[in-house]
C-alpha positions, 0 to 999 in steps of 0.5 A, spaced: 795 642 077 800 644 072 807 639 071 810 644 066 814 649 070 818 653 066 826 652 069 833 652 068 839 649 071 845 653 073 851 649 074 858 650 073 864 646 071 867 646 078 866 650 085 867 657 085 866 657 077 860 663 080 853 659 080 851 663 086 852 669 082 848 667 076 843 663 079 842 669 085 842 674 079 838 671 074 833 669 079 833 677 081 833 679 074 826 675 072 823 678 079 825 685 077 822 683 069 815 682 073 816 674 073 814 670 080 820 666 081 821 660 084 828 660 089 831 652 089 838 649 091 841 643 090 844 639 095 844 640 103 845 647 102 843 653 108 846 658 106 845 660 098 837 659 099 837 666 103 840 669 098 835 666 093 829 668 097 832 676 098 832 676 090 825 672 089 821 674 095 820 667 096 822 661 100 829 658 097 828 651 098 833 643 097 833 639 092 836 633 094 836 626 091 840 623 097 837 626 103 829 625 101 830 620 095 831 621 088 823 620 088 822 626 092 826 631 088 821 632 083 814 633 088 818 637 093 820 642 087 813 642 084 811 644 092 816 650 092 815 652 084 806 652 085 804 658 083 809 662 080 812 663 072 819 660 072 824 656 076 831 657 077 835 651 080 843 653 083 847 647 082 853 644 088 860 643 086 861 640 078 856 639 075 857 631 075 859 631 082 855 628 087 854 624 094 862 620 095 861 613 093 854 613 089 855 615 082 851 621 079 847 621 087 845 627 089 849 631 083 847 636 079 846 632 073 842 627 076 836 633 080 837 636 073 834 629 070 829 628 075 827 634 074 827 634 065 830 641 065 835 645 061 842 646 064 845 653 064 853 651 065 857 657 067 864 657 066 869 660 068 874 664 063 879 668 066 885 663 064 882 661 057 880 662 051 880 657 044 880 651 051 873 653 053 871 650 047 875 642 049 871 643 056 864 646 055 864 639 049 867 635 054 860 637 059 854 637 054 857 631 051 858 626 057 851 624 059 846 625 053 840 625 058 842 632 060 841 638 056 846 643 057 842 648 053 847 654 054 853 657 057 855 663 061 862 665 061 864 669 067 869 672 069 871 676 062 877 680 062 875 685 057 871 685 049 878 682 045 876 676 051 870 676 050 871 675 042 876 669 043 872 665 047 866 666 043 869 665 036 871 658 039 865 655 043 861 656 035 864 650 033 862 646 040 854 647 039 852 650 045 850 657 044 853 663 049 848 665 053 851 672 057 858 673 058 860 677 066 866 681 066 869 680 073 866 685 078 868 685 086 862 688 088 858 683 086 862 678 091 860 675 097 864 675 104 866 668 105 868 664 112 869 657 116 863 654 112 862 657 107 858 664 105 856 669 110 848 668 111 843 673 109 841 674 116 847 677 118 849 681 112 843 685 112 842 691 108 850 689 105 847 682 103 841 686 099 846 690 095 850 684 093 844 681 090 842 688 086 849 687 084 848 680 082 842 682 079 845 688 075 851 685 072 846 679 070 841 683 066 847 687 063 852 681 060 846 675 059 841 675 054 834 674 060 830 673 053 833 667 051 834 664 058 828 665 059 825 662 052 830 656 053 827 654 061 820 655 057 823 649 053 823 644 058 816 641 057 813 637 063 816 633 069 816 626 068 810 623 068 807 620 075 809 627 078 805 629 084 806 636 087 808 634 095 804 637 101 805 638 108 802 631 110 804 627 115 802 620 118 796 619 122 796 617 130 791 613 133 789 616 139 783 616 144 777 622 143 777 623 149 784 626 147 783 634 147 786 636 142 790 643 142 795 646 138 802 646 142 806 652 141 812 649 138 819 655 138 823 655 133 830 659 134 832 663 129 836 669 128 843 671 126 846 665 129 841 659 128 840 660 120 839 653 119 833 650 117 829 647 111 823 650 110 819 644 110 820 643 117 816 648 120 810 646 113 810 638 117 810 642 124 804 645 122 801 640 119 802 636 125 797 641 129 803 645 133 803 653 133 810 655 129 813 661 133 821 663 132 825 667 136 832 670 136 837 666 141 841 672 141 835 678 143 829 674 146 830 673 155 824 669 154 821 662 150 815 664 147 809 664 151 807 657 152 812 653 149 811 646 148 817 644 145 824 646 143 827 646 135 834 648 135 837 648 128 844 649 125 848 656 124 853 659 127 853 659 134 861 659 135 861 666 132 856 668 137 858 664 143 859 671 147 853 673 145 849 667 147 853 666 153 851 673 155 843 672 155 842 667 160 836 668 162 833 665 156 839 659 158 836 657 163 829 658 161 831 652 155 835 647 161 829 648 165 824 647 159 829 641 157 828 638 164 821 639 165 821 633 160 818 637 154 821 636 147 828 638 144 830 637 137 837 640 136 841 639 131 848 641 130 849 648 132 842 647 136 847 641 139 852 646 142 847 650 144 845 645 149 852 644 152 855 646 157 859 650 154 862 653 147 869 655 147 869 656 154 863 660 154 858 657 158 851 655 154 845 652 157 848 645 161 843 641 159 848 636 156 853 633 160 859 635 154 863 641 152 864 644 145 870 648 141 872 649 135 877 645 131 881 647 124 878 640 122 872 641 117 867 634 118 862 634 111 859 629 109 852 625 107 852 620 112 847 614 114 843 613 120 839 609 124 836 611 130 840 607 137 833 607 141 827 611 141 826 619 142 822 624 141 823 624 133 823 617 132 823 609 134 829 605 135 831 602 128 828 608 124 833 609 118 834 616 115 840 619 113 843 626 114 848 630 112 855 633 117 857 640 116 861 644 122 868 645 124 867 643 132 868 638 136 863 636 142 866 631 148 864 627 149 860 625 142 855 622 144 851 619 151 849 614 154 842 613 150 846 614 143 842 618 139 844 615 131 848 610 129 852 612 122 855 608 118 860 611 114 865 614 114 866 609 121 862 605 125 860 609 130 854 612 134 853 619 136 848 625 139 844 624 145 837 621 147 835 623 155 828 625 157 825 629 151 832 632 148 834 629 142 841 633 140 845 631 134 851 634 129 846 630 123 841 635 120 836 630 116 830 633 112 823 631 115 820 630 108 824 624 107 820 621 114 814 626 115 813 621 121 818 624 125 814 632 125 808 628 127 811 625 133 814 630 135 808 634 135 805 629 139 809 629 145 809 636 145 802 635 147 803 630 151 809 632 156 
């Protein structure tokens, strides 16, 4: 197993600087070039690995040092690169920027340093010139550890520009590494909660990424990227490739052993999830089937157990209220006992109702949308036992949404988060384990095999 992937870090100065853009058009780029790519994300991030696996043919997957645990980020990103000729990395938010409270956690720079890889920044130019100098200085220079090997410059308003901001950043000691001129084709619709997922856009979200792929070939030197992520050398020494493993269970031989069918949602409104999930499924010993809330009446064929991730079940409210056989098929699953994990938008689904529209009534609350944005990491710990872990389970999650469930929680609670307030929240009842907390499961692979298990069992 090779531990020297070629990669490269894209980062940025701030949000909205057009790492997206860059990372998404490079990554397509190297593929159109013939190179097998590598799609990766920092932080918690649903939406951006969609437009990464459009540009790659490959899964995009997370890299986050504060779900999983810094000592994860290199396995988990050795798992996903297995196989292929480079890695790009898209950072989130500013470079430095990382989990509230917690120093470098979580940030850009600090993956970009567990992974020993070169840093790409992306800037910005639109209002500057000689200033681009003073800040690309300011952020190679902050933290010795990371390498910024190059900048971007994005943004470009013509050839003169282009002239300035080049001329000043000689003397800074970054090399320009490409330079974008502003492109509208090339942007992506935006929303509540950021970005409109690939799922949704369709052949449009294929266009934007030959766009994006377009304009990067054009304004950026591929050779020298590609030359500077071949520069990266070997990831830390002690650095194992992660697999889908999870965790024995002692059980009788008697015990028959099967493979439950484990549904998945999936489609337009259910676009959260880590791929990794469905990997730990599997390895548990279940049958990963997906099925599409918005079309399908029916749950697969001898369904077991019910995963229902995030998305954006608020955009399709009307839609999901509309089929109601697969309503009620989900309550009656869910009353039969079997097990249900649903996070976020899985947890509205599971409400009576969504913005006055009728869901699937297993849990006894209602859900709407506010103009209140809820995000942050949080820790958690679980109150009591569920189908996905043991009272005192600790693990931590990640809140992303602009709805309000009432109540918030159940009578069997289904974690207690500490920050931003002491609180407990979600709801634990038969095999129903529904919370607005999306968790990675890589971090406690224990809980897939639990799962699993009790879709056996139930």
């Amino acid at each position: 197993m090779t531990t020297s992937v070629p990669r490269l870090v894209i980062a940025a100065p701030s949000s909205g600087s057009g790492k997206t853009t860059v990372a998404t058009g490079l990554m397509a780029a190297f593929t159109a070039r013939g190179l097998a790519v590598s799609p990766h994300k920092v932080g918690p991030d649903y939406i951006d690995p969609g437009y990464h696996a459009l540009a790659t043919g490959r899964v995009g997957r997370n890299l986050d040092a504060y779900l999983c645990g810094p000592e994860l980020v290199a396995p988990l990103f050795l798992h996903g690169a297995r196989g292929c000729d480079i890695a790009v990395v898209e950072g989130v938010m500013g470079l430095y920027d990382g989990a509230a409270g917690e120093g470098e956690l979580a940030s850009t720079a600090h993956v970009a340093k567990l992974l020993r890889a070169p840093v790409v920044l992306v800037v910005d130019a639109s209002s500057q010139s000689r200033s681009v100098a003073a800040l690309v200085h300011g952020f190679a220079s902050w933290d010795p550890e990371v390498r910024v090997g190059g900048v971007i410059l994005n943004k470009v308003a013509s050839d003169r520009h282009e002239e300035l901001l080049r001329d000043a950043l000689d003397s800074a000691g970054v090399p320009v590494l490409g330079a974008l001129r502003r492109a509208e084709q090339v942007s992506t619709p935006s929303r509540h909660l950021g970005l409109v997922p690939v799922a949704e856009r369709g052949a449009a979200a294929a266009g934007a990424v030959a766009a994006m792929a377009a304009q990067v070939a054009h304004g950026c030197d591929l050779a020298a990227l590609e030359g500077l992520a071949r520069s990266a050398g070997a990831l830390p020494g002690g650095s194992a490739l992660w697999t889908p493993v999870c965790p024995p269970v002692h059980r009788k031989p008697s015990v028959e052993r099967r493979a439950p069918v484990v549904a998945v949602a999936g489609g337009s409104a259910f676009t959260f999830s880590y791929a990794e999930h469905a990997e730990l499924l599997t390895a548990a010993g279940a049958e990963v089937v997906t099925f599409d809330p918005l079309r399908d009446e029916r749950l697969p064929d001898g369904t077991a157990g019910l995963v229902i991730g995030g998305g954006f079940p608020e955009v399709y409210a009307a839609e999901l209220s509309a089929n109601e056989p697969l309503r009620k098929a989900v309550a009656e699953l869910a009353l039969s006992g079997a097990p249900v994990a649903a996070e976020c938008a899985g947890l509205l689904y599971l409400c009576k109702e969504l913005d006055g529209r009728p869901m699937c009534g297993v849990l006894d609350a209602t859900a709407r949308m506010t103009e209140r944005l809820t995000l942050g990491y949080r820790d958690a710990v679980a109150v009591g036992d569920s189908v996905l872990a043991v009272a005192g389970t600790r693990m931590r999650g990640h809140e992303f949404h602009r709805t309000v469930v009432e109540p918030g929680a159940g009578a069997a609670p289904a974690w207690g988060v500490r920050a931003p307030v002491r609180r407990v929240e979600g709801f634990v009842q038969q095999g129903v384990h529904a919370s607005y907390l999306h968790t990675h499961w890589a971090s406690e692979p224990g809980v897939a095999r639990r799962f699993v298990e009790r879709c056996r069992t139930s």
